[in-house]
C-alpha positions in Angstrom: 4.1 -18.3 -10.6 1.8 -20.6 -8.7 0.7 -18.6 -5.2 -1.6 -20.4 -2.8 -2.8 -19.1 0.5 -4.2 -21.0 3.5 -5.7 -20.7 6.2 -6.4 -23.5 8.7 -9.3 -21.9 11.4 -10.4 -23.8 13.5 -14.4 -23.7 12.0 -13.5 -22.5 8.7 -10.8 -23.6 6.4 -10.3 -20.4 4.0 -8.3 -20.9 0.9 -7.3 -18.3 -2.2 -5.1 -18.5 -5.4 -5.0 -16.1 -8.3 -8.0 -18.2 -10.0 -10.7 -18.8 -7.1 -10.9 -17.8 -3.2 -13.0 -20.5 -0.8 -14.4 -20.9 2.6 -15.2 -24.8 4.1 -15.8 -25.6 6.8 -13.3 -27.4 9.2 -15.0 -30.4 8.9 -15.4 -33.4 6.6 -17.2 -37.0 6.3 -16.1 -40.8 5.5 -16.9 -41.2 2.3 -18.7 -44.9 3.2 -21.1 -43.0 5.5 -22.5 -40.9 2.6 -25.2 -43.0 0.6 -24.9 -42.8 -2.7 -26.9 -42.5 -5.8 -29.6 -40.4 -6.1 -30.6 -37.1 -4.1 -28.2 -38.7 -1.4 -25.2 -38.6 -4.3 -21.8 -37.7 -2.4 -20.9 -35.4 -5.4 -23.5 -32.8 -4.3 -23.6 -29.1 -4.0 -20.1 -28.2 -4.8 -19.0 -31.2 -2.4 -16.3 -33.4 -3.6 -14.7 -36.8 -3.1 -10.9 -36.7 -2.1 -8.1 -39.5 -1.3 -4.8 -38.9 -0.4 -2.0 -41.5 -2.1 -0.7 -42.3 1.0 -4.2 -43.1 2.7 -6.0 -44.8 -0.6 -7.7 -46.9 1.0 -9.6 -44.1 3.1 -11.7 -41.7 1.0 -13.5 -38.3 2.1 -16.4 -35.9 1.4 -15.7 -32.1 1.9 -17.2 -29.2 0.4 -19.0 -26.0 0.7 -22.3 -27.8 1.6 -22.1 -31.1 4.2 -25.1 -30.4 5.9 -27.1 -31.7 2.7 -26.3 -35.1 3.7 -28.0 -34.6 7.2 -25.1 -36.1 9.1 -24.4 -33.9 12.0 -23.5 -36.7 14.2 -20.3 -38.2 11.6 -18.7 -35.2 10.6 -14.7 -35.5 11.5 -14.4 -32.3 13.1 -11.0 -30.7 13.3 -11.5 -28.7 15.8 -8.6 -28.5 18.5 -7.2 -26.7 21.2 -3.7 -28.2 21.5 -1.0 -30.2 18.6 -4.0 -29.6 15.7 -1.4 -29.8 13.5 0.0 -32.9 14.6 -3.3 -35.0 14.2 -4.2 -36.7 11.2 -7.4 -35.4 10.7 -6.1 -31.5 10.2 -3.2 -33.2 8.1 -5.7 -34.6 5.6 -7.8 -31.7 5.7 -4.7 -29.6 4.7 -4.0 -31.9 1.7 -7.5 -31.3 0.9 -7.4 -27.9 1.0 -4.3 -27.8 -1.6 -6.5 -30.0 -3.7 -9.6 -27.7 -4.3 -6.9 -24.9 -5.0 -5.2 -26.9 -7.5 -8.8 -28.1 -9.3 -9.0 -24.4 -10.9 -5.7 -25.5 -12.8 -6.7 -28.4 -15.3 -3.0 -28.4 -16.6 -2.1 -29.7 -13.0 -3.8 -33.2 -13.8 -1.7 -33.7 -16.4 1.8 -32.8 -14.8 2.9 -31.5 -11.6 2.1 -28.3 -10.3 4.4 -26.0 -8.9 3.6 -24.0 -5.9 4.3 -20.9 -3.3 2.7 -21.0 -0.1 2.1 -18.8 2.5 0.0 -19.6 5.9 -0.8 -18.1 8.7 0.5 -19.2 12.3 -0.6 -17.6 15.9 2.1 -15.7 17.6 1.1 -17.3 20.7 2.4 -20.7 18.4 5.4 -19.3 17.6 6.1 -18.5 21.5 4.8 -21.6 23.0 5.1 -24.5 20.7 8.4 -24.2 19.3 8.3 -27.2 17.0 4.8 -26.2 15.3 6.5 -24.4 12.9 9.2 -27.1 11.9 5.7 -29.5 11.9 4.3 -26.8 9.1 7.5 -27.4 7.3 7.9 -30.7 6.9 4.2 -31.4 6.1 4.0 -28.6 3.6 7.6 -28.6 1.5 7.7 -31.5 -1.0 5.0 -33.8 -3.0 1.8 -33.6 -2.6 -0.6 -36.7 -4.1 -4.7 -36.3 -4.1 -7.0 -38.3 -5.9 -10.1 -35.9 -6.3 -13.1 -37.7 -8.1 -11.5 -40.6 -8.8 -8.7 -38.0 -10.9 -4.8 -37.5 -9.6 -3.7 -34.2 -9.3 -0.2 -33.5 -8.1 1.1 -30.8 -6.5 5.1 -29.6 -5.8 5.9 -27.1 -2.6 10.0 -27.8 -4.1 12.1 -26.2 -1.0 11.3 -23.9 2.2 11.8 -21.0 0.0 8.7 -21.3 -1.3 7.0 -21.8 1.7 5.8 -18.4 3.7 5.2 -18.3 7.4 3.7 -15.7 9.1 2.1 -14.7 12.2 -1.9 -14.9 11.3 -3.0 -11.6 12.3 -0.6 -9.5 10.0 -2.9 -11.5 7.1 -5.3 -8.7 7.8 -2.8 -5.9 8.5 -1.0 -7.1 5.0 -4.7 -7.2 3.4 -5.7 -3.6 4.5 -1.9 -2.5 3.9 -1.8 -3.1 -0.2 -4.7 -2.8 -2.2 -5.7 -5.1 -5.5 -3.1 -3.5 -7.6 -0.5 -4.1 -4.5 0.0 -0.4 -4.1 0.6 0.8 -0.6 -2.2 2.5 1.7 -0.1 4.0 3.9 -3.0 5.3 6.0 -3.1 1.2 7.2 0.7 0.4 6.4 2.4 3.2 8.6 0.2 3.4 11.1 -0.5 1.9 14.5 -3.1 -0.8 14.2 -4.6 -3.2 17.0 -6.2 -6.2 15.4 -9.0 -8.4 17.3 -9.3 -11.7 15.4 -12.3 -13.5 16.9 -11.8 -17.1 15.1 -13.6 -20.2 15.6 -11.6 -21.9 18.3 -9.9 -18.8 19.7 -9.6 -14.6 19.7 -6.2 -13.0 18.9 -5.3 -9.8 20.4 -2.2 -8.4 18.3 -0.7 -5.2 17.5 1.6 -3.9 14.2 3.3 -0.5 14.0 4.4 0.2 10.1 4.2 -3.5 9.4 6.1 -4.3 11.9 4.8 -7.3 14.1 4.3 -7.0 18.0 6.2 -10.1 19.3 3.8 -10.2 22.1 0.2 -11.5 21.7 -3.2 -12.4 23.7 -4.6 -15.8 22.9 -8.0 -17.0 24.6 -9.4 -19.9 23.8 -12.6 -18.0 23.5 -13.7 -18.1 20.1 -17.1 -18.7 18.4 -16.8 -22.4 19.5 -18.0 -20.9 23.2 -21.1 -19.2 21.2 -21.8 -22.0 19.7 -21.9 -24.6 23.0 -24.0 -21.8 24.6 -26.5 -21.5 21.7 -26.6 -25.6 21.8 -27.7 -25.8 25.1 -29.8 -23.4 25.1 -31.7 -25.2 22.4 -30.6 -28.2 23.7 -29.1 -29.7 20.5 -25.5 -31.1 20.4 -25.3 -30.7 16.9 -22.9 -27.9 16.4 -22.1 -28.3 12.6 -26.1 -27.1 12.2 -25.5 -24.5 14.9 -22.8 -23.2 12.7 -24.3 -22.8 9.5 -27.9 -21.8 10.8 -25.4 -18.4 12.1 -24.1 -18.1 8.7 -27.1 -18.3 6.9 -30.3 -16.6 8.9 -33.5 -16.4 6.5 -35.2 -13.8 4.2 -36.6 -11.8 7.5 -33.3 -12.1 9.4 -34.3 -15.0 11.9 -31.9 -18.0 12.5 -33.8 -21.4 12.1 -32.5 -24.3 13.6 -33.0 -27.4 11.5 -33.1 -30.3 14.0 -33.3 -33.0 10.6 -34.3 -32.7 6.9 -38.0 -32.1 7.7 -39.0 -28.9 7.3 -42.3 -29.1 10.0 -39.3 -29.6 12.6 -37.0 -26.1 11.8 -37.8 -24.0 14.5 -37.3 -20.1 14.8 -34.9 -19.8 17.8 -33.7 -16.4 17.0 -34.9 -14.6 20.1 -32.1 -17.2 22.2 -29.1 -16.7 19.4 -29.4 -12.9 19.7 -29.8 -13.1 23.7 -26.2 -15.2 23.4 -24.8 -12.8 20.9 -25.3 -9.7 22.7 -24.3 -12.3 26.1 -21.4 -13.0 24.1 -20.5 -9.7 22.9 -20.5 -7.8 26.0 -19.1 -10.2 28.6 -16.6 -12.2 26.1 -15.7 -9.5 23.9 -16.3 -6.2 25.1 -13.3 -6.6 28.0 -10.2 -7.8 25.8 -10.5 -4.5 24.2 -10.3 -2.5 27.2 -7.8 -4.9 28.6 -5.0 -5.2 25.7 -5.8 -1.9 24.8 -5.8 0.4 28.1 -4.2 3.1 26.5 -6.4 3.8 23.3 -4.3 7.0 22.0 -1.6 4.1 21.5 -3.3 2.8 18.9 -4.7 4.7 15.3 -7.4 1.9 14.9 -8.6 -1.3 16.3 -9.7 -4.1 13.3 -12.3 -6.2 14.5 -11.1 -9.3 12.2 -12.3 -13.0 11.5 -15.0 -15.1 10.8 -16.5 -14.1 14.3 -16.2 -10.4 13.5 -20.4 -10.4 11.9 -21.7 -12.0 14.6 -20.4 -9.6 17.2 -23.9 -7.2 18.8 -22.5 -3.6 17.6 -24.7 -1.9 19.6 -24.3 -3.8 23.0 -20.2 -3.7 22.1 -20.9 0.5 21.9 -22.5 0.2 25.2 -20.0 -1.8 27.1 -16.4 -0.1 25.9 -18.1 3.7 25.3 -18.3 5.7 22.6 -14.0 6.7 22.5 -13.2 3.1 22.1 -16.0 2.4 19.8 -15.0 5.1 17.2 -11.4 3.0 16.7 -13.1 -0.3 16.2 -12.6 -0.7 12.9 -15.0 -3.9 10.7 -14.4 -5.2 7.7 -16.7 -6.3 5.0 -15.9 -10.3 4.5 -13.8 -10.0 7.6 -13.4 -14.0 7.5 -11.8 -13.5 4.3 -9.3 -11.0 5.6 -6.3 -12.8 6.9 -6.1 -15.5 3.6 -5.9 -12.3 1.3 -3.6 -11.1 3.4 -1.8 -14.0 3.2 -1.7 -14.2 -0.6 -0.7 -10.4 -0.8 1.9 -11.3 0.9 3.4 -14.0 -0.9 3.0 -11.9 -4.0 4.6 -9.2 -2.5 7.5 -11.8 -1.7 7.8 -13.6 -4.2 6.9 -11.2 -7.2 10.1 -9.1 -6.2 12.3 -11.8 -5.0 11.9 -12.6 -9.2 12.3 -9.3 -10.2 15.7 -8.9 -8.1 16.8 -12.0 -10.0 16.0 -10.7 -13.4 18.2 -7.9 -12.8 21.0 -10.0 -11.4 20.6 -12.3 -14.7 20.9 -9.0 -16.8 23.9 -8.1 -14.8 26.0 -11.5 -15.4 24.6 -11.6 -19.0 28.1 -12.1 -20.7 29.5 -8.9 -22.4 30.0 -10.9 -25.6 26.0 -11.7 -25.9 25.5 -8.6 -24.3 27.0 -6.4 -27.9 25.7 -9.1 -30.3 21.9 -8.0 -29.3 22.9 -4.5 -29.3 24.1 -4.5 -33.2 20.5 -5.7 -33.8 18.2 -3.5 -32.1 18.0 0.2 -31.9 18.8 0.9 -28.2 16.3 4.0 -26.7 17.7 7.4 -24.8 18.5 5.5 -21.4 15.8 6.6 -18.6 14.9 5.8 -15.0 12.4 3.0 -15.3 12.3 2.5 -11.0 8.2 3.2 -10.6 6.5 3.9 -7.5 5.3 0.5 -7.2 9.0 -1.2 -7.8 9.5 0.8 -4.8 7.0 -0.1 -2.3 7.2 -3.7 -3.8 10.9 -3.4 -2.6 9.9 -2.1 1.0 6.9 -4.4 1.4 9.8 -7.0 0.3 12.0 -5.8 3.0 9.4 -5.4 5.7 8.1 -9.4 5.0 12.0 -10.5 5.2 12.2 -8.8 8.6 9.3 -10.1 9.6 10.8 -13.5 8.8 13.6 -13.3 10.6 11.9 -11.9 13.7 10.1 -15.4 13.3 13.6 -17.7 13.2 14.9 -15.6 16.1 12.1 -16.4 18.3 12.3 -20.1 17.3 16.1 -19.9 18.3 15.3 -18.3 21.7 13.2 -21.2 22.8 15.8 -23.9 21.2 18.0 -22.0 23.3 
């Protein structure tokens, strides 16, 4: 079984499967605006050239590592606040996210691959935008065509069934619920947990209570997009794409250096600005939706501080603004932006992986009798035993809790159809 995870943020497109995990960014350039041949070659630093079937005559450059081209200014940014998933841009991007999955499986450019796939969807979607999740539907189930390096690979999502939908917070609940053996923590999977997801375009404020979804959610449209303007001006570059990446990757010493263009004499250490807007950020952006969407903090066990945003935050000038009893719940993850996609795959294994088992045992069950006593003359049969572990077990509840969590889903679609 073939189990993809996705998640489409709005700075960072994160992707896992059994064989590879990746983070991109949400970005991409025209293929024709890349020169190529030489140290300007598009195939570059873990970059690659993709094509969609349907849009052939278009081709892309997405990877890892776009700012080795020094095109700031060109980069196809998918970056929206309203019907992303509706524009073409985020469509394509999608595709291309399916593709770098599928290039750990060489078997799938010689036949079709089959697929599961879960993603992740704000509650606040769910509520507000009742066709986004029909939109995820029909641009997920079916075939999917992408010419990568001139190669086609193709890729089958065969039926809604194995497509998974779920609210993008419980990613991290699901990842801190079942560890790498998908055996339960039940410190994280009965207990009350807030979750904070500070994203690129947004912050989610979401609570679960045994792995049960609140249906009622906080979305601001204050994510590390705002940082990012902030720092810009500040510096007084437009060039967010370098803004970005100059936050993911500060230097031997710990400064952030701000690389206008190629040449080196021109970086500039601007790190006493970026940590003034950090600690700005932390305390007046932050700091109050805690306190606000958590007023009562006995309610909750624990607060996860989630999402690609998560490292950035100023710990100390967080401490200061919310006190020390709120600060002892925050709780933050190591490779927080990596949280919600494992989730997300746990998930779908947890789904899927007993959804098979549960048809095994019905195969077993309407195995004719006939068949049944011609492979018991031939093998010795062992003293019968109870073979239900302690994992079938929680694989079964996790099973149960993620088909509830479905069909609270597809009742709050009805309610707004209704």
């Amino acid at each position: 079984m073939n189990i993809f995870a996705i998640d489409l943020g709005n700075k960072r497109i994160k992707m896992k499967s059994e064989r590879g995990e990746y983070s991109y960014p949400s970005s991409y350039l025209n293929a024709e605006q890349v020169v190529t041949g030489g140290l300007g070659s598009e195939i570059i630093e873990q970059n690659y050239h993709f094509q969609t079937i349907q849009d052939s005559t278009n081709s892309f450059i997405w990877g890892p590592n776009l700012e080795v081209y020094n095109l700031p200014e060109r980069m196809i940014d998918t970056y929206a606040r309203s019907g992303r998933m509706k524009q073409k841009k985020t469509i394509r991007i999608f595709e291309f996210a399916l593709g770098r999955l599928v290039m750990d499986f060489p078997e799938a450019f010689e036949s079709p691959l089959v697929v599961h796939l879960t993603l992740g969807l704000s509650i606040t979607d769910m509520h507000q935008e009742s066709d986004t999740i029909d939109m995820l539907k029909k641009l997920a189930v079916g075939q999917h065509q992408i010419i990568i390096g001139g190669r086609v690979v193709t890729i089958i999502i065969p039926s809604e069934e194995f497509l998974s939908i779920i609210p993008q917070y419980m990613g991290t609940v699901l990842n801190l619920a079942f560890d790498q053996d998908y055996q339960r923590n039940r410190r994280f999977s009965d207990g009350r947990i807030g979750v904070i997801d500070i994203g690129g375009g947004t912050i989610l404020i979401n609570r679960s209570v045994a792995l049960n979804p609140s249906p009622i959610g906080d979305e601001r449209f204050e994510g590390i997009q705002n940082l990012i303007k902030e720092i810009g001006r500040r510096i007084n570059s437009t060039k967010s794409f370098l803004i970005e990446e100059m936050l993911r990757s500060v230097d031997s010493e710990g400064n952030y250096v701000y690389p206008p263009n190629s040449n080196v004499q021109d970086s500039k250490n601007v790190s006493p600005i970026v940590e003034g807007e950090i600690e700005r950020y932390t305390r007046f952006t932050v700091a109050p939706l805690v306190t606000e969407n958590f007023p009562d903090i006995e309610e909750v066990d624990f607060i996860v501080v989630t999402g690609g945003g998560a490292s950035l935050l100023a710990k100390e000038a967080l401490k200061d603004e919310i006190g020390e009893e709120y600060f002892s719940r925050l709780l933050f993850l190591n490779e927080s932006e990596f949280a919600n996609v494992r989730g997300f795959y746990k998930g779908g294994y947890l789904k899927w992986h007993s959804s098979n088992e549960e048809l095994a045992v019905e195969a077993r069950r309407e195995k004719p009798a006939e068949l049944q006593e011609s492979q018991t003359r031939d093998v010795i049969v062992p003293p019968i035993r109870n073979t239900e572990t302690s994992m079938d077990r929680e694989l079964l509840e996790a099973q149960q809790k993620l088909q509830a969590l479905q069909s609270e889903i597809d009742g709050v679609q009805i309610e707004f159809e209704n």
